[in-house]
C-alpha positions, -999 to 999 in steps of 0.1 A, spaced: -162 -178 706 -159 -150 682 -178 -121 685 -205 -106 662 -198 -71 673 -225 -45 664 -220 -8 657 -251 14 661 -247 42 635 -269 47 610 -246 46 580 -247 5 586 -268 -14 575 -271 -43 600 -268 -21 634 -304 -21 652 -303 13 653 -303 16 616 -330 -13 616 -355 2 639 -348 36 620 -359 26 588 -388 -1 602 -400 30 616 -396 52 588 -417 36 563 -444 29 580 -447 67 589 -445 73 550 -474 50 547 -495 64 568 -495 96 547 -524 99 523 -512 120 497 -547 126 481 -552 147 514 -524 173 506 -519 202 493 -506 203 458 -472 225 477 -475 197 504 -474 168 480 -445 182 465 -431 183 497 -437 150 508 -426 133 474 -392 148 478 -391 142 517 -397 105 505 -373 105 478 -342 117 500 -351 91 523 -351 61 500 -321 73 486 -307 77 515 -318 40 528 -306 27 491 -276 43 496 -270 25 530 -278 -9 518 -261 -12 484 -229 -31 487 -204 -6 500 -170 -26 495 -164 -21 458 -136 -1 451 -145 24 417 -142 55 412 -179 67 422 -188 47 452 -218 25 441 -239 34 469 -236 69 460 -251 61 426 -277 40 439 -290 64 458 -289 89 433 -306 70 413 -335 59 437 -341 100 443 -343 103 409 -370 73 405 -389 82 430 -393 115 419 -402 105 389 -428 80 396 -437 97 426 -478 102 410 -476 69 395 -466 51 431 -498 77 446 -520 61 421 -512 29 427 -509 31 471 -548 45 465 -557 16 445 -545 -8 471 -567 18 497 -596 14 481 -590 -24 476 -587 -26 511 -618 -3 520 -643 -26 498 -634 -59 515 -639 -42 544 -606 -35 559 -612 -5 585 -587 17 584 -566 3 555 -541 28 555 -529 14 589 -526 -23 581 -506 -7 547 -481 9 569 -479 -21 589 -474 -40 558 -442 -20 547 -431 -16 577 -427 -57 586 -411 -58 549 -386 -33 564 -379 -54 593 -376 -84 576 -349 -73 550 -328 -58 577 -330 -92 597 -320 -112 566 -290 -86 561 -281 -87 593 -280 -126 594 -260 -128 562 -235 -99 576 -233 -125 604 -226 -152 582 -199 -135 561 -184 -122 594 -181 -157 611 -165 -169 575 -140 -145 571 -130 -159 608 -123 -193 596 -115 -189 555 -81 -206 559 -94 -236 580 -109 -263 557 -143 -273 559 -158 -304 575 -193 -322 578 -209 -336 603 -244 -353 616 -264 -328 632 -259 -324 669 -291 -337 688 -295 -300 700 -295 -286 671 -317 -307 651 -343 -307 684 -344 -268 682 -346 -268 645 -376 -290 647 -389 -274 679 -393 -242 658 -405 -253 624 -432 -268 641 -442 -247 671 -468 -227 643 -482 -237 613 -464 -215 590 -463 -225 545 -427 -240 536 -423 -255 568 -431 -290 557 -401 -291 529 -383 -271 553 -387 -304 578 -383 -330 554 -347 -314 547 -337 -315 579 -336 -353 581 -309 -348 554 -291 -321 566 -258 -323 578 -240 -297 596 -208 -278 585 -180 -269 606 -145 -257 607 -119 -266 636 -125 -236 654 -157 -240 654 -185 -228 680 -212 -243 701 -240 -212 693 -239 -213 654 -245 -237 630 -243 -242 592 -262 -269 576 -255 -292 542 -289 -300 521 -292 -320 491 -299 -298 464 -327 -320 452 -348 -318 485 -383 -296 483 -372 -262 490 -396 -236 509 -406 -204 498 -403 -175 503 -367 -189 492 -344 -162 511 -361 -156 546 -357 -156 581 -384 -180 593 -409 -159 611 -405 -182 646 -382 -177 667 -368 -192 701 -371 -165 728 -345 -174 758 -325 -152 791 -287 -153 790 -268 -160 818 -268 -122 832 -306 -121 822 -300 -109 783 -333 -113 762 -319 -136 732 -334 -154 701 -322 -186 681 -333 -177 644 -329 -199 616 -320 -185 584 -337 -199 552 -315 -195 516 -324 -206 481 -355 -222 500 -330 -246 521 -321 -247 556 -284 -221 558 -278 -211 593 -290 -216 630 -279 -187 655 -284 -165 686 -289 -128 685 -297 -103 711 -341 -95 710 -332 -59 707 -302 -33 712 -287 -38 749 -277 -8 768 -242 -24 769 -218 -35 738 -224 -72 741 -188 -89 732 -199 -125 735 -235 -147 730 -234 -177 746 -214 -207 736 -244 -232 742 -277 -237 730 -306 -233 751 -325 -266 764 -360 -264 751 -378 -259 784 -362 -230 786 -372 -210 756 -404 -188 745 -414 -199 708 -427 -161 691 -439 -155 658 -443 -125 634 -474 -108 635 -493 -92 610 -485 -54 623 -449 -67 624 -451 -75 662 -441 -107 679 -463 -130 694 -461 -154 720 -468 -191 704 -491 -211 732 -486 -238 739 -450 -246 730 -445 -273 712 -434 -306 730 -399 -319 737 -384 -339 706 -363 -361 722 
């Protein structure tokens, strides 16, 4: 199958290096109360926070336009520049959401705020790193003509397995689309990644652009931790895949050319502080 290879550097924007990085990142910023600082430490901390979303801006722009000043070098400019700027502004406003938080009760609010930002991290670098995947896997096969095809009974069992293993908003239209959808494929196509066909006047989900917060949680062959996550675009059903849980020690060349039976996978789902959490019980074979 063709390989998703991975590059941990910190200059790309889909390596999990780069993704825990930034998760990371800004929820530490959060945590900060500038109200608390000195006037010479809130000076310090607005421009320690402006390098580093221009630096993150500049990472995550769209770095393969040829011009004369790269764009992500502008972009990130620019962000430095805005946050600067609205640096007392954005204070005002973060205390706002404090004290929101304090009156209904929220103990330490400041926590569940960095927890907050940092899930919104997370989940923008997994949607990148999905769509990198995508673009990857169809610059493999741009000069083979597409083809559709009925859903695979695997596919559309682990599709349903995980739309329903939680109660989660947009699942419903997100189900009622898959009993349209029809699967795209090329000639050399592969077992472990599929891309689906939906009317365009089916409900669609929202958030539109997501990766849907369940996930199937699986062991490869040589005891690998993987995932099957299914990518949500323009509120329809795009793209079912596997991806590692986190960085191996080891370059991983291949994923598996198979999908996983449903006995054998773990259904998790986003928590609230942006960890993962075990759904009990699984949901039941669709056969």
């Amino acid at each position: 199958m063709t390989a998703f290879k991975r590059k941990d550097s910190l200059t790309d924007p889909v390596s999990p290096v780069f993704g825990a990085v930034s998760t990371a990142t800004m929820g530490a910023l959060a945590l900060v109360d500038p109200a608390k600082l000195t006037k010479a430490q809130r000076r310090t901390f607005h421009a320690a926070t402006a390098v580093l979303t221009g630096l993150y801006t500049a990472v995550t722009v769209d770095r393969n336009r040829t011009v004369l000043v790269p764009l992500n070098a502008v972009a990130g400019l620019a962000a430095v520049a805005a946050t600067l700027r609205f640096a007392d502004a954005g204070d005002a406003v973060e205390s706002r959401i404090v004290r929101g938080l304090n009156s209904a009760g929220i103990r330490r609010p400041r926590r569940w705020l960095a927890a907050g930002s940092a899930a919104l991290t997370f989940v923008t670098f997994l949607a990148d790193r999905a769509a990198a995947r995508k673009e990857e896997y169809e610059a493999a096969v741009l000069d083979e003509p597409a083809q559709v095809r009925p859903l695979t009974p695997a596919v559309r069992d682990l599709v349903r397995a995980i739309l329903t293993a939680a109660v989660v908003p947009g699942a419903d239209a997100l189900l009622a689309q898959l009993e349209q959808a029809e699967e795209v494929h090329w000639s050399a196509d592969v077992v472990s990644s599929a891309f689906f066909k939906v009317p365009d006047d089916v409900p669609r989900a929202v958030p539109h652009h997501q990766v849907f917060p369940v996930t199937a949680r699986f062991e490869g062959e040589n005891g690998l931790p993987l995932q099957v996550m299914l990518q949500i675009r323009d509120g329809k059903l795009e793209h079912l895949g596997i991806d590692t849980v986190a960085e191996p020690e080891e370059p991983v060349e291949e994923l598996p050319d198979g999908w996983p039976d449903l006995h054998e996978v773990q259904f998790v789902i986003d928590g609230p502080d942006g960890t993962r959490l075990p759904v009990t019980p699984n949901p039941p074979d669709h056969a």
